[in-house]
C-alpha positions in Angstrom: 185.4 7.2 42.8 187.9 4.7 44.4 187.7 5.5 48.4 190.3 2.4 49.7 187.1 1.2 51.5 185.0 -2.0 50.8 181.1 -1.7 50.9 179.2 -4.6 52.8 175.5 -4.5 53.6 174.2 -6.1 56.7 170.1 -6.7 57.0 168.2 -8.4 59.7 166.6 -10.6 56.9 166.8 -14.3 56.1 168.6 -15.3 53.0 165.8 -16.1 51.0 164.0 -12.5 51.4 167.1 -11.2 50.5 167.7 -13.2 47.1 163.9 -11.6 46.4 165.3 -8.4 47.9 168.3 -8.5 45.4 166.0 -9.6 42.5 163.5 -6.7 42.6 165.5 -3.9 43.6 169.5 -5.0 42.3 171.4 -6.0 41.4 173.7 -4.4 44.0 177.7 -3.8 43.5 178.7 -4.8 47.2 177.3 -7.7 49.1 174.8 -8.5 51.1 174.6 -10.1 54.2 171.6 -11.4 56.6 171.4 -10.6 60.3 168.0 -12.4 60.8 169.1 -12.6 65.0 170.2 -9.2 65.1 173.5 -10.2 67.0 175.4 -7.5 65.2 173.2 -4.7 65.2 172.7 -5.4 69.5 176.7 -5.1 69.3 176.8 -2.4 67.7 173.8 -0.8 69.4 171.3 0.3 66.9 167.9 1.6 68.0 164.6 -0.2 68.0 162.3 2.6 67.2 159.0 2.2 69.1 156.0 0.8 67.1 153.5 4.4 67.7 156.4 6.6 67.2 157.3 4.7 63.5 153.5 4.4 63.1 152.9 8.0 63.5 155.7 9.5 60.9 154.1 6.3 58.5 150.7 7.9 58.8 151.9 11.2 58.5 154.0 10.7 55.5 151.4 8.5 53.9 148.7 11.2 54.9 151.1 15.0 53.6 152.9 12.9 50.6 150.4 10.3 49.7 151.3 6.5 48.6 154.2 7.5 45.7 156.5 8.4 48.8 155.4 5.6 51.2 155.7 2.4 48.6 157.2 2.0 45.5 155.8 2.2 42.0 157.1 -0.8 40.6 154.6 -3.6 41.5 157.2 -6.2 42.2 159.2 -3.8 44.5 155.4 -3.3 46.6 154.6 -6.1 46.9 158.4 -7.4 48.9 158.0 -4.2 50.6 154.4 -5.2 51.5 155.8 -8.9 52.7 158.2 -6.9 55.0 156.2 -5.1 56.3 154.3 -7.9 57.8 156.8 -10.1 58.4 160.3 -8.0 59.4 161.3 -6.0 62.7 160.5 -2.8 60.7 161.1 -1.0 63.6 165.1 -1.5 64.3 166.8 1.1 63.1 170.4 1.0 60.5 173.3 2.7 60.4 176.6 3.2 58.5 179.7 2.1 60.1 183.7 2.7 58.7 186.2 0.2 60.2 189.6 0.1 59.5 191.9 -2.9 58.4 191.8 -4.2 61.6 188.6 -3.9 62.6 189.2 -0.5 64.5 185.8 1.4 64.3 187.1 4.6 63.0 183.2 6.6 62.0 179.7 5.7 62.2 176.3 6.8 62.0 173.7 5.2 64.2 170.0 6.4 62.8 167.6 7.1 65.2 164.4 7.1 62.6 163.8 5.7 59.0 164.5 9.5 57.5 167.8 9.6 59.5 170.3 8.1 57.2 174.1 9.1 56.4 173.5 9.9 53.1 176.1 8.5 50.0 178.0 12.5 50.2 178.4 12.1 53.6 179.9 8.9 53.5 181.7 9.4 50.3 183.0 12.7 52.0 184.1 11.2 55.5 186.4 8.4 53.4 187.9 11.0 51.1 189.1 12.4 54.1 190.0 9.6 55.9 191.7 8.4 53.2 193.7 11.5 52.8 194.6 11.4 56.4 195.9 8.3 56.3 
């Protein structure tokens, strides 16, 4: 589905966890970018979840829905998400931003926990219409 928009990804990771990122779990048709400062998600004001709050929902989901939903099967893909784990700010929180040509913020979704994503329908359906509006 051609939406008129261009998909970029922006992590707070260094380059080289990325390339490992990209190897185990890509390849990817948009690129990816690292943030390791966080200077762009401060700007744009993402959340830093606090550490009991994302502890708590990891223990629960762990606990209700066992391993399978809290780490992936594939051994490669559990063992980056294991490094991250240890060595990422897994507590700042994403989002999914739409800018215009100019740089005009024109929708976003800030998340305010790791289950609160825009999902690919709701983004897919925001630039269909913004696209037709335009």
């Amino acid at each position: 589905m051609d939406t008129g928009f261009q998909v970029v990804v922006i992590t707070p990771s260094i380059g080289l966890f990325l390339e490992k990122f990209v190897l185990a779990f890509g390849p990817f048709p948009f690129p990816i970018y690292g943030d390791p400062k966080r200077e762009l998600y401060q700007q744009l004001g993402h959340n830093t979840m606090s550490k009991w709050k994302l502890l708590y929902k990891a223990g629960k989901t762990f606990i209700t829905q066992g391993p399978g939903k809290f780490l992936p099967d594939d051994i490669e893909q559990k063992q980056l998400v294991q490094e991250a784990m240890k060595t990422h700010d897994i507590f700042i929180q994403g989002g999914a931003w739409l800018f215009d040509d100019n740089g005009k913020i024109i929708w976003n979704h800030i998340d305010s926990s790791p289950e609160d994503h825009a999902t690919i329908d709701e983004l897919l359906s925001v630039m269909k219409r913004l696209s037709m509006s335009s």
